[in-house]
N, C-alpha and C positions, 0 to 999 in steps of 0.2 A: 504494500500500500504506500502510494505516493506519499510524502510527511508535507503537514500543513506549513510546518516550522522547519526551513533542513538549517544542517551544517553548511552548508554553499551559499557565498555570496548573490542574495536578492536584489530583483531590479531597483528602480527608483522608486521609491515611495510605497516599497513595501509592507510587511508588517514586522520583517527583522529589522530593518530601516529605523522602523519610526520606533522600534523595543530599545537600538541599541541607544538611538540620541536621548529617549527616555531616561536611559542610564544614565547616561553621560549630566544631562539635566540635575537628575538625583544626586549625584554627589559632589553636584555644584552648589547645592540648597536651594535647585529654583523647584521646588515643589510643587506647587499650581501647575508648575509649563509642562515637566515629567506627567502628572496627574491628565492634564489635558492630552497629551499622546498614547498614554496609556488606555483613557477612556474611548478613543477613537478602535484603540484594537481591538479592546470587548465590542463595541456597536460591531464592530465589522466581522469578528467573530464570537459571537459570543457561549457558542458549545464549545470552545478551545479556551485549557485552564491558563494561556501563554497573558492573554489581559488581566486577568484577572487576578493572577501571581503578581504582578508587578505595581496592580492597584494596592494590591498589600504590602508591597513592598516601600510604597510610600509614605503608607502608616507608620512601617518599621521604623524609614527612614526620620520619622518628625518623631519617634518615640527617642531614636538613637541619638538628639539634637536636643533632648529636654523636654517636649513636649508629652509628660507622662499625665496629662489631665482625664480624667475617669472617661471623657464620651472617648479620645480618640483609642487607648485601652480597647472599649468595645470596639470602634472601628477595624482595628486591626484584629481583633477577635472574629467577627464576622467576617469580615475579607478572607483570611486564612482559610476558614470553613466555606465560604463562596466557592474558592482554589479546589479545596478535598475533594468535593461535591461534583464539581463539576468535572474533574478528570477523571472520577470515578465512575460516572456516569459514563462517559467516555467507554472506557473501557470496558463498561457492562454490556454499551451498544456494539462492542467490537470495530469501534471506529478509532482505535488507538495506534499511536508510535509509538518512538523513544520519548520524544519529547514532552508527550502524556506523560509520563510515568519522569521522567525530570522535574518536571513542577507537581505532580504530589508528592515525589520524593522531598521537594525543596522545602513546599507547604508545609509537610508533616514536620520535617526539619526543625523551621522557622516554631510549630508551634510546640515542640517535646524541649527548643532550647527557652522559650517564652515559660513555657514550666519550671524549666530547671533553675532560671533568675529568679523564679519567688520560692526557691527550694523545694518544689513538689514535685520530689523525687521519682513514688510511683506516677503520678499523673505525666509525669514524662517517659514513661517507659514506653505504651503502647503507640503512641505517637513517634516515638526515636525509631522502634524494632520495623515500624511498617516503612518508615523512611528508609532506612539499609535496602529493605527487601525492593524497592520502587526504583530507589538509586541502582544497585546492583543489574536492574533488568533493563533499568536503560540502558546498561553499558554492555546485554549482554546482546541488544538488539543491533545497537552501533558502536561496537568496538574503539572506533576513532571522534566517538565525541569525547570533546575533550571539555566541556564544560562540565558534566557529571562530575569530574575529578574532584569539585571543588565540595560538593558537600561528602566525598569517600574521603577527601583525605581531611576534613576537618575531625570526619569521626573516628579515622585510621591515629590521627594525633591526640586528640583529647581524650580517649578512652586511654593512651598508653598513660596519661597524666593521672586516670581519675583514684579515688583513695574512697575508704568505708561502704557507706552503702551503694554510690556510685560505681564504685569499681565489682560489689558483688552483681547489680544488675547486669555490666557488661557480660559475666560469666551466664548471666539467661540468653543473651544477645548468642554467646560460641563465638565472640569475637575480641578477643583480650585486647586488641589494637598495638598498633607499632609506629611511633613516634617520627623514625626515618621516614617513611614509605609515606608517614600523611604530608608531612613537610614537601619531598617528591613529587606528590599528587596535588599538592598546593602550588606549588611553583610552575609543575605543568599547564594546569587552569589558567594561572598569571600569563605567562609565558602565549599560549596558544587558544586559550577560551576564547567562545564569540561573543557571549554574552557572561562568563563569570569570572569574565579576567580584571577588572577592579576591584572587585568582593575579594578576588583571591590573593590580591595586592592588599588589598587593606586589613585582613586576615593576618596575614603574613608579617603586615608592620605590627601589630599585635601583640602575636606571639612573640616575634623577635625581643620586642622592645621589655613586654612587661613579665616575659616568662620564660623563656629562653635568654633573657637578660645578653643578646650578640649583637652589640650596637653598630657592628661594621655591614651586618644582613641588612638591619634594619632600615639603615640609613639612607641607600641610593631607592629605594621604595618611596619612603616617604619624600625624598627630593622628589621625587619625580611624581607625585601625587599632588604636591603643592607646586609646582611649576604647571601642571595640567588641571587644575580646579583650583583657579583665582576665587572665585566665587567664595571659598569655602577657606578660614584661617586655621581650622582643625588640623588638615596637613603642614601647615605651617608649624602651628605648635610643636606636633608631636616631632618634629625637624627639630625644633630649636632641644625639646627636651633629653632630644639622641646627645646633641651637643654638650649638655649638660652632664650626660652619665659618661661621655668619653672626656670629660672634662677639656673638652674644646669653647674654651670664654670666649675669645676673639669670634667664632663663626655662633655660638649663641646670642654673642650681643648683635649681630648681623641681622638674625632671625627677629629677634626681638625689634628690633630696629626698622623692619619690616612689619611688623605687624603694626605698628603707631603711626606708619606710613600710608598705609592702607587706610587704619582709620581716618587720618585728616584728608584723607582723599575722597573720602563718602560724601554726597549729598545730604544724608539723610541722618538723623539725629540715633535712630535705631541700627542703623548698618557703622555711622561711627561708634556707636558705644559697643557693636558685636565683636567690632577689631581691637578697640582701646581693651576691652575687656579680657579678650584673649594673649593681649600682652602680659595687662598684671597678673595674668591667671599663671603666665609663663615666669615670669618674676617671680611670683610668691613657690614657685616649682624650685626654680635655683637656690632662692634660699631655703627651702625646706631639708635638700640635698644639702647643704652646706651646716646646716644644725642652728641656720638663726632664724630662733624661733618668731621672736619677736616681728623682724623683721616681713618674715612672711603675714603672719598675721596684720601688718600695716596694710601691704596689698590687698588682703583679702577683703579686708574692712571697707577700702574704697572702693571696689567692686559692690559688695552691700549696699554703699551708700547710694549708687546710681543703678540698684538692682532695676528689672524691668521684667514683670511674672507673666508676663502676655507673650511677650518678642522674644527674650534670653531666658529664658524659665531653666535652662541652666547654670547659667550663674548669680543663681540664688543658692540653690541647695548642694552644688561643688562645691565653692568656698566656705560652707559650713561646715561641711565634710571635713575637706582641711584644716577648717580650726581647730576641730575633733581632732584628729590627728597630731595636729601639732604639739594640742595636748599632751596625750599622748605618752608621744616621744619625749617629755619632759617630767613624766609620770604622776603629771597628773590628771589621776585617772577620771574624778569624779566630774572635775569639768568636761573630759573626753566624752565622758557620756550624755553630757549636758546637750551637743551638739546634735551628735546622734541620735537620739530620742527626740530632739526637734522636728528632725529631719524625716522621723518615723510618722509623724505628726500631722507635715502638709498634707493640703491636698495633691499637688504635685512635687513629687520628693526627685524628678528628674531621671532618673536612674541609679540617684546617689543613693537610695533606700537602700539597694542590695547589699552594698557596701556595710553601707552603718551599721546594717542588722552581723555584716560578719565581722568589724569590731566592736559591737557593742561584745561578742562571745568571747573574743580575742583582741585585746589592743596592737593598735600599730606599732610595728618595729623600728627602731631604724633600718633604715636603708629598702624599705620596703618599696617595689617599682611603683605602684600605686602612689606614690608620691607626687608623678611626673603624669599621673591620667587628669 
């Protein structure tokens, strides 16, 4: 059966066309433009789970940015299950490919790891085991797609990572994972995906940076992430913070230097405060690494003062985090918690909840990479 979706270069204004500049949109943070090309590809197909996945993906996308406010939560809740649904359907009418079973693999994915950030361990099992089995058969339909690599070797890697009850699910799984071969299978995707070679890029700066702690992997990644989405200071940051942990000052003050350039270059009183913002966000990073506490906490504070819960609803609740942390690392604990339990508290805690909740169990270390997120 001919594939609605192939690996081969489509004509102009097709519906890989307009998938991939979607992407490309998405991790520029133009959100509406991605959303608007995305929604063109459900009208035009809308029994194919390929619009639909990407409609969620946009959700993901403004959850991954701060945007953790209870409606869009459901939004991406339903979208995800839109995705399921409909590639399932698919394949019950025997109108399926590979790339049917790519995006419920991706879906279930997206929704088994959407569990595992709020620690619901089992609630992420059946959702993770049926994503293997969707991924696995895409690859087993087309051999040379090379975008599948990107959710086998995420869970070829993170399973070789995982500990306690995570690591006993893997053994229901029959897939202990291998840390080499996900990395392999990650760089592949990068390297030659149609559609999951900036995921697998930005994946990649990830693990390098925050877990793998190999800042020379790290680093021509995130160059090359923030030389290719101006749009977006995030790769910028996470650039200056490589800087930081190879203790390169002269190319951090650079980065940094750049990002305050950017802000006074905005129009727009929101798009300067997203840059200004992300500089002292990178500041209060260097001195954290450096053990002045204080210091950071000054930064932090002046982010606070010009917080904004609508437009930056992450730099509300990261730099609380931080202070928690800084805490901390100065042992004091009781304030450390003060932060944390704030942070438990909003309505949108950003992303930073997850965190909290895992030092409110355990305090911050020094030299913990989380430091530099």
């Amino acid at each position: 059966m001919a594939q609605e979706v192939s690996t081969t270069p489509s004509p102009k204004g097709s519906a890989q066309e307009t998938i991939i500049r979607g992407i490309e949109l998405l991790y520029d943070l133009q959100f509406d433009g991605a959303e608007a090309l995305f929604s063109k590809v459900v009208a035009q197909r809308p029994k194919d789970p390929a619009g639909h996945f990407y409609m969620a993906m946009v959700t993901w996308s403004r959850l991954s940015s701060g945007f953790w406010f209870p409606e869009v939560v459901k939004e991406y809740g339903d979208r995800i299950d839109r995705v399921i649904t409909v590639a399932k359907t698919k394949i019950a009418d025997k109108n399926d490919d590979c790339f049917t079973f790519f995006y419920l693999g991706g879906a279930l994915g997206f929704k088994a790891r959407f569990e595992l950030m709020q620690r619901k361990w089992l609630s992420a099992y059946n959702p993770a085991y049926e994503a293997i089995g969707a991924l696995k058969h895409c690859s087993e339909m087309a051999p040379t797609n090379k975008d599948v690599l990107l959710g086998l070797g995420i869970f070829d890697y993170y399973t070789a990572r995982l500990s306690g009850v995570l690591k006993f699910l893997t053994y229901l799984f029959l897939h202990k994972g291998n840390k080499e071969e996900g990395l392999k299978k990650l760089h592949i995707a990068a390297d030659k995906g149609t559609f999951s070679n900036i995921e697998a890029k930005s994946v990649l700066i990830h693990i390098y940076l925050f877990l793998e702690e190999d800042y020379q992997k790290a680093l021509p990644l995130a160059r090359e992430l923030a030389a290719r989405f101006l749009n977006n200071p995030r790769h910028k940051f996470f650039e200056g913070v490589i800087y930081i942990r190879m203790g390169m000052d002269a190319s951090y003050k650079e980065a940094l230097n750049f990002l305050r350039h950017r802000s006074r270059q905005q129009t727009s009183k929101p798009e300067a405060r997203l840059w200004a913002n992300q500089a002292l966000y990178l500041e209060a990073s260097y001195h954290l690494f450096r053990k002045e506490y204080d210091q950071a906490r000054s930064k932090l504070g002046t982010i606070l003062l010009q917080a904004d819960h609508l437009s930056d609803p992450a730099m509300v609740a990261w730099p609380l985090l931080k202070k928690g942390m800084s805490y901390d690392l100065e042992g004091k604990r009781e304030k450390a918690l003060e932060y944390y339990n704030d942070i438990l508290k909003m309505v949108n805690g950003a992303g930073a909840q997850f965190l909290a909740e895992k030092y409110i169990d355990t305090p911050a270390k020094e030299g913990d990479p989380f430091l530099g997120y």
